[in-house]
N, C-alpha and C positions, 0 to 999 in steps of 0.2 A: 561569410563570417565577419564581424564585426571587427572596430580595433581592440576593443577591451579584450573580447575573447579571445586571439590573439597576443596578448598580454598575458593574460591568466596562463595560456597552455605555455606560453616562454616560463615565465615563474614556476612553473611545474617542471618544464624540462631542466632548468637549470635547476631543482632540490631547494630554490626557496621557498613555495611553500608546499602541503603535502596533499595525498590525492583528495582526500576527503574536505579540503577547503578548497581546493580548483572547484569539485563538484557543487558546494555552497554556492564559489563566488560566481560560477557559469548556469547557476538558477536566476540567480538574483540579479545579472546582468542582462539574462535571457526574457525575464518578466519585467525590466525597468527598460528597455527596447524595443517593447510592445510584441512580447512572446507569441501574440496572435499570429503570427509571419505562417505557421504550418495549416491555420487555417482560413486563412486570408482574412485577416484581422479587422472581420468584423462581428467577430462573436464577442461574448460575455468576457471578462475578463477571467484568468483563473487563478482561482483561491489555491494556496499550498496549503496539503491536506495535513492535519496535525494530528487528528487522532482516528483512530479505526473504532467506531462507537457499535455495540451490540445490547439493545433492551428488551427485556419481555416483561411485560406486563397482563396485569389481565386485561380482556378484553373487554371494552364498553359494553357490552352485550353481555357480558357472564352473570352469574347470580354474585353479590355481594358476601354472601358465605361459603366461594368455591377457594377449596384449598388451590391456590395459584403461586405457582413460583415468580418470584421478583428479583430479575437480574439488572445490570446497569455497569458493562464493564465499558471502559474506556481506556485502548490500548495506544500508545505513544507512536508514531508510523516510525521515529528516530530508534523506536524498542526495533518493529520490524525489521527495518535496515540493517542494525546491528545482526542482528538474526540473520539475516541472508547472508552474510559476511562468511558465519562461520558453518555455512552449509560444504565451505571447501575443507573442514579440517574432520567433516565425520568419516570415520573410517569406510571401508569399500564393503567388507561385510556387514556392517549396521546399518549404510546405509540398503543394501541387498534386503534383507530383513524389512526394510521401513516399505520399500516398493514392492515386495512382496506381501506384505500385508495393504496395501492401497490396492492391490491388485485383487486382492480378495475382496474388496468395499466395492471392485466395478470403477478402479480410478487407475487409469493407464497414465502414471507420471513416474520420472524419474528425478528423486530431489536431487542427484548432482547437477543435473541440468538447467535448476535453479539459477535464475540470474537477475543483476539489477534493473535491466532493463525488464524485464518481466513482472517487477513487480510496479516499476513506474507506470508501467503501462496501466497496471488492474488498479492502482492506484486515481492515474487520469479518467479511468471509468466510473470507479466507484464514484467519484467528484460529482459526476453529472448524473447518478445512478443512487436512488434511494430503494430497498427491498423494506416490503412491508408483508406480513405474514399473517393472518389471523386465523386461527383454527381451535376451536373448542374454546377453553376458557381461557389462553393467552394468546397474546398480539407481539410477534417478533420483531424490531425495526433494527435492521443491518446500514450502517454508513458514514460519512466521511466527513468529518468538519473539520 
């Protein structure tokens, strides 16, 4: 552990500053450090992902007169974040209801069990992971800029 970071968790334990700017400032110290350290740093460098991007278009290939839906959402990962936060204040039978319907889809999860590390992870995936989708008249593209 570096000195900085060390610094950072002092300032945290002592309540000068709060959890959510330790975690900021131990990104940012982490990638100005040469963050590669987990995988021996000689990979790419990596980009912090900003948005969760989902488009569909038609497909190169489709007839120009196919009724094709056109999406282009672009979701803020600090929206997600947020979002995960308050996976701990859903009640225990709504969320009972939510995994039981996931269960019904064929998707064995538990959203209390939801955590930030969980998502960092699928995060640092998605980063090096672009999904492309082309089927009938539209073309899906899933990913992370």
């Amino acid at each position: 552990m570096s000195d900085s970071q060390k610094k950072i968790l002092d300032m945290l334990a002592k309540k000068k500053i709060s959890v959510d700017e330790a975690q900021r400032l131990l990104s940012l110290v982490g990638s100005e450090e040469g963050g590669g350290a987990k995988s021996g740093g000689a990979s790419r460098p990596k980009r912090d992902a900003k948005y969760l991007r989902i488009v569909i278009q038609p497909n190169p290939g489709a007839d120009d007169d196919a009724d094709v839906a056109r999406v282009n959402v672009r979701v803020p990962v600090t929206l997600i974040r947020a979002g995960m936060k308050f996976t701990s204040l859903i009640p225990e039978d709504a969320s009972e209801q939510v995994n039981e319907a996931l269960r019904k889809k064929g998707i064995d999860f538990d959203v209390r069990n939801l955590k930030e590390e969980d998502l960092e992870e699928l995060l640092e995936a998605l980063s090096d992971l672009e999904v492309d989708v082309q089927k009938g008249k539209e073309k899906v593209h899933v990913y992370v800029e």
